[in-house]
C-alpha positions in Angstrom: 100.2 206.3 13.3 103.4 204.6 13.8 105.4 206.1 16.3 109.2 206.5 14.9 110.2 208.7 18.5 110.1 211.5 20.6 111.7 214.1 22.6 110.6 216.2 26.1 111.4 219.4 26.6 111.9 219.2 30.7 111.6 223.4 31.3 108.5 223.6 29.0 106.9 220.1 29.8 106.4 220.5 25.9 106.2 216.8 24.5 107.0 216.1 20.5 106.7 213.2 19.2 107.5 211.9 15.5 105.7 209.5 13.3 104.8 208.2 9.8 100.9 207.4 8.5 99.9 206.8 5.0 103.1 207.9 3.8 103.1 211.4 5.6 105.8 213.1 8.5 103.7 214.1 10.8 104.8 215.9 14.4 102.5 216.3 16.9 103.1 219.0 20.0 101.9 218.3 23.6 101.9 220.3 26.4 101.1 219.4 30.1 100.5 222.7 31.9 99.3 221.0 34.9 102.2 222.5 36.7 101.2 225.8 35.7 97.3 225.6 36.9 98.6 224.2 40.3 100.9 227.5 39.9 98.1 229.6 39.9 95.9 228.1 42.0 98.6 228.3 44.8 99.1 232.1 44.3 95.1 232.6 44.3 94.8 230.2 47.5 97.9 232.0 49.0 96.2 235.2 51.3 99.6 237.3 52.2 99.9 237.0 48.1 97.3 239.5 46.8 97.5 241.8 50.0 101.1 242.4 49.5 100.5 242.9 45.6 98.1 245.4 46.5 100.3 247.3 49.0 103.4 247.3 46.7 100.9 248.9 44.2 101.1 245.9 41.9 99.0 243.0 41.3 99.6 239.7 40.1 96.0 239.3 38.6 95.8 236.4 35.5 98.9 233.8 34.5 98.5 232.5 31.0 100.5 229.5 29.7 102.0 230.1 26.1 100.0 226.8 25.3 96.8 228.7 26.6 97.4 231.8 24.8 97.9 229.8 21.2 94.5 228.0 22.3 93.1 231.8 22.7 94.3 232.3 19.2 93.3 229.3 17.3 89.8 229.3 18.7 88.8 233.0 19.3 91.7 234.6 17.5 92.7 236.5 20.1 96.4 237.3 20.6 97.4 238.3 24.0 100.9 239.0 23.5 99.3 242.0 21.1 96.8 243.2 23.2 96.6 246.1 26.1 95.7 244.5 29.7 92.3 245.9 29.4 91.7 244.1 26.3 93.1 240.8 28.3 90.4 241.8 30.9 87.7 242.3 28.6 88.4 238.9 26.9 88.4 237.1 30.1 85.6 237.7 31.4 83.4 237.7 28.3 85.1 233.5 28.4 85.6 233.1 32.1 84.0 230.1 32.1 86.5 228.4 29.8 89.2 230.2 31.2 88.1 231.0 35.0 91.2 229.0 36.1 94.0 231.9 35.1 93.0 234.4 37.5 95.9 234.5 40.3 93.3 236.7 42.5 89.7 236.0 43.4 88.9 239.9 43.5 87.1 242.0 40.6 89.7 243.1 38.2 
């Protein structure tokens, strides 16, 4: 593919690039959500973070990326934005060991 440019989208991290093959436009979307699995990891390796959820009666238990949840969709078909948190739940653990790496708390959910 020849590469004719590209843009960065520095809030999203999303990456788009532009290019011309066999006589076709073709754009091709990248996201690095590094930053946001670092995110969570820090909130799940923070201890005063769960603990204070819990005592303010509100817990901060899974963070998913927009670029995860369309992976969630494309491969499983599985839209998060339209489903209840129990369905979320439900879903993660039945894939937790693709997707192990959202949960902000080590405790059962």
């Amino acid at each position: 593919m020849q590469i004719l440019g590209y843009e960065v989208d520095p809030v999203s991290g999303e990456r788009v690039t532009y290019g011309a093959q066999a006589g076709q436009f073709i754009v091709k979307r990248e996201r690095d959500i590094a930053p946001a699995m670092d995110y969570t990891k820090a909130l799940r390796d923070a201890s005063g973070y769960a603990k204070q959820g819990i005592k303010d009666s509100f817990q901060h238990c899974v963070h998913i990326p927009d670029t995860v949840a369309a992976k969630m969709m494309t491969d499983h078909g599985f839209d998060v934005y339209r489903r209840s948190a129990k369905e979320i739940r439900l879903f993660l653990r039945r894939h937790r060991a693709e997707y192990a790496n959202l949960f902000v708390t080590a405790g059962k959910i």
